[in-house]
N, C-alpha and C positions, 0 to 999 in steps of 0.2 A: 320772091317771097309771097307767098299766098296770104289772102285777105285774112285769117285767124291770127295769123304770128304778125302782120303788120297792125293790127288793134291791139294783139298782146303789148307789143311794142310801147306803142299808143300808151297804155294802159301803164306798164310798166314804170315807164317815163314821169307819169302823174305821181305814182304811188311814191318812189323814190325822190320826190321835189315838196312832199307835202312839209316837209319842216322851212323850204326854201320857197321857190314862185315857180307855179307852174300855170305856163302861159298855154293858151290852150290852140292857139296858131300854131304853136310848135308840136302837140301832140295832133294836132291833123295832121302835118308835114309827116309825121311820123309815118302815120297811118293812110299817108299818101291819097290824103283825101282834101279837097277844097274846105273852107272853114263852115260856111254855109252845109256842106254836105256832111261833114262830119258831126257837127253838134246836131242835126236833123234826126240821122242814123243811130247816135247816139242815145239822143230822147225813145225813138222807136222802139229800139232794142232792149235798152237797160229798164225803162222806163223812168229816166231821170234824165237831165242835159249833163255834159262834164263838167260846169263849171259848181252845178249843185252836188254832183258827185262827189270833189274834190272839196265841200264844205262840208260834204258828209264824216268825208273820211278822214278830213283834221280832227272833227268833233270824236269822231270814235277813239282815234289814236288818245285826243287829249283825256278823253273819260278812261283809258287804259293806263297812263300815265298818273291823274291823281288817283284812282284806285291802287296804284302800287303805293302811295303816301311818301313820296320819297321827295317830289316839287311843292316850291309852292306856286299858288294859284297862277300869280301874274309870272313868273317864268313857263309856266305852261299855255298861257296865254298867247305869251311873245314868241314862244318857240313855230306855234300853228299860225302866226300870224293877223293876232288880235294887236291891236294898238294900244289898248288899254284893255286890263282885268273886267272893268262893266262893260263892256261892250263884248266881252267873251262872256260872262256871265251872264247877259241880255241871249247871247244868242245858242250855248249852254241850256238855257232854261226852256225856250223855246223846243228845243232838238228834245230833249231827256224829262222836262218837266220837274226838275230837283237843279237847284244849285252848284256850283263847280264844290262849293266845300263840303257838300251833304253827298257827292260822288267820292267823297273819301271814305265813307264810313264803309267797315267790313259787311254789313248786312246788307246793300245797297246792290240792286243787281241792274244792269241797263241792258237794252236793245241797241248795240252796235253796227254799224255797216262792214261788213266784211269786205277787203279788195276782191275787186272780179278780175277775173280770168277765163278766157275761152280755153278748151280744148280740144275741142275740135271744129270741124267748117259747120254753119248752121246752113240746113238742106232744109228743103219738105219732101214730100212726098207724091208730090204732082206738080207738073211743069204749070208755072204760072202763064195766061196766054195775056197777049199785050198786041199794039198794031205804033206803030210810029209814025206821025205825022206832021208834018214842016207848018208852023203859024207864020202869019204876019205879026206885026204891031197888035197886042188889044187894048184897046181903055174899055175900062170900064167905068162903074157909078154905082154906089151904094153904100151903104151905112157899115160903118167897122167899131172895134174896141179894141183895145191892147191886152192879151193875156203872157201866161208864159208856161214853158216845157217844167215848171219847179215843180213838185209833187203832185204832176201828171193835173195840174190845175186846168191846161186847157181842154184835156177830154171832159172835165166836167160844165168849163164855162161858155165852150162853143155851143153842144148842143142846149144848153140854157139860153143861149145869144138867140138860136135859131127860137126859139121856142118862144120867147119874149118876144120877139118880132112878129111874129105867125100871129101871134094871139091878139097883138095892137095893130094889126091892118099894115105894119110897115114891109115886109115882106110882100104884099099882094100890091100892093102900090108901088114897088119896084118891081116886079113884076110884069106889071101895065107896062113896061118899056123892054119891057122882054128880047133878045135878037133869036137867029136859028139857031142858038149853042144848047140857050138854057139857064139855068142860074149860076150864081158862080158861088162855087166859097174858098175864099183866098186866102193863102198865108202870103205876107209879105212883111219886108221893111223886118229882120231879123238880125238883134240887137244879142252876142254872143257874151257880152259883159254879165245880162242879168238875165240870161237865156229867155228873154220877150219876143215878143214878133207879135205884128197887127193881122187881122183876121177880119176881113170882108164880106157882106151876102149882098154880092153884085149879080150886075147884067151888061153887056155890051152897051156902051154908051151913044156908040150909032150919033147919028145927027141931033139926038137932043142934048136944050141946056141941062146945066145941074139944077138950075129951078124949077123942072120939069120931073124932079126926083123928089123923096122924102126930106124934111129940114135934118140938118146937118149930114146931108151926104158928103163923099169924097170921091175922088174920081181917081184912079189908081191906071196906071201906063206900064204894059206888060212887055217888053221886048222880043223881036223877032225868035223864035228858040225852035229848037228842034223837040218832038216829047214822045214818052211811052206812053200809052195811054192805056189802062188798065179799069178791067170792068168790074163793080161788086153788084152781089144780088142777095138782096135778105133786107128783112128789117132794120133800121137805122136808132144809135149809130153803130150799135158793135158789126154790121157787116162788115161798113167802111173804115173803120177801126182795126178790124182785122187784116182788110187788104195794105193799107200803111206798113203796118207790122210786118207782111210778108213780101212785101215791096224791101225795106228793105235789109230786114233780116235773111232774107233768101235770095228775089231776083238780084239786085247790087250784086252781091259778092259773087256769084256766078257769074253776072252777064261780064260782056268788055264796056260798060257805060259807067257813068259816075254824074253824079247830082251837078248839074251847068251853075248853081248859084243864082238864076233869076226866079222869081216867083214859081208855084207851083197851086195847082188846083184841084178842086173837086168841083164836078160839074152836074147839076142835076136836069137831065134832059126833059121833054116830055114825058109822060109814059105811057105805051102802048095803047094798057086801059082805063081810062078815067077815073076806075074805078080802084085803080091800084095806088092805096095811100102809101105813107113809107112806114108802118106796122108790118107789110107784106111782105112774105116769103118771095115776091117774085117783083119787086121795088127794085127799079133798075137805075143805078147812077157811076161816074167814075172817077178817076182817080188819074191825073196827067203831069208828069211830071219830066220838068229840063235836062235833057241827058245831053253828054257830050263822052268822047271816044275817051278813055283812059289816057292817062299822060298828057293829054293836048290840051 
């Protein structure tokens, strides 16, 4: 079963559990993917994680439901999995901006999520080029936050993170402890419940203390792993944004590799010329990520 029909699957599985539990270990299983890798892929592709997916899509069925005016409120509630009518109504309101009961009325039009479906394998158009290389152990050291894959909130609050940093000295002061890699920016620690994960602008921590770093630093311990390592070039962040995307909406489902579940990075090396800020069409940084051989 190729990678299209094994997310249908996936997918399938969701759509048909939305009145009931849909565990989302089990739609990775599906989709024969590790859980870390699946909900990663997921966010990438869809631009959503599945567990917001599947909140999505109780919320639309439920808005198609009392628009037929045939339930009331709190059994439509109970059927998607609300504990109680205000707490569907809290979260109803939020989604549509109207009320469960003002979604009855005939004049009342909403913006629904549709179920997805692939049909076909997602290709590009040129071979992505990559090199693989065997790490040790890394610790690193440096300041994080906790964002999350919901409505694409961490494209907007990373590079906000990096930016807030840049501008208070805290980034150049981690910096000062710099190793030969480069900067790091980390995802780790990825919480599948509320599709969260912590997000890092480290450095190799090498022989110094943590008090040797910005206050409130953290020091993050990255395991021996195998990696792709993939290069983007263009202005930040939609270059590096874009290579995610076709990491892996593309290389994945072709290659024989699949996401190892340990941390993953982006790495911002030197660059060439001093003079090349990341504005530049020719800003060079990449993108490494834990692969391990399908099935194993």
């Amino acid at each position: 079963m190729d990678w299209t029909a094994r997310l249908n699957e996936a997918l399938g599985y969701m759509e048909d559990n939305l009145e009931g539990t849909v565990e989302i270990e089990e739609a990775a299983r599906l989709a024969n993917c590790s859980l870390f890798h699946f909900c990663r892929m997921f966010e990438v592709v869809f631009g959503t994680g599945p567990a917001e997916y599947v909140r999505r899509r109780r919320l639309s069925r439920a808005a198609l439901d009392l628009a037929a005016g045939k339930d009331k409120v709190i059994d439509v509630a109970l059927r998607y999995g609300w504990e109680s009518p205000e707490s569907f109504a809290k979260a109803f309101r939020r989604c549509f901006g109207i009320t469960p009961s003002e979604a009855r009325q005939n004049d009342i039009e909403l913006e629904t999520w549709p179920p997805i479906q692939l049909a076909v394998i997602l290709k590009g158009d040129k071979t992505m080029k990559y090199r693989i290389i065997e790490k040790d152990t890394i610790e690193l050291a440096g300041v994080s936050l906790r964002t999350t894959n919901t409505d694409g909130e961490n494209m907007k609050v990373i590079p906000e993170f990096w930016q807030e940093n840049s501008s208070n000295g805290t980034a150049t002061a981690i910096g000062k402890n710099c190793g030969s890699m480069g900067m790091f920016g980390v995802c780790y620690d990825y919480n599948p419940k509320d599709n969260s994960f912590a997000y890092a602008i480290a450095v190799e921590k090498g022989d110094h203390a943590l008090t040797d770093f910005p206050g409130g630093s953290v020091t993050i311990t990255i395991d021996p792993a195998t990696y792709a390592v993939f290069e983007s070039r263009g202005p930040m962040p939609g270059a590096i944004q874009a290579v995610w995307k076709q990491i892996y909406s593309e290389w994945f489902p072709a290659s024989e590799y699949e996401h190892a579940g340990t941390p993953d990075f982006e790495l911002y090396p030197e660059q060439e010329d001093p003079s090349i800020d990341d504005t530049s069409e020719k800003y060079r940084c990449e993108v490494w990520i834990p692969i391990k051989k399908k099935g194993k």
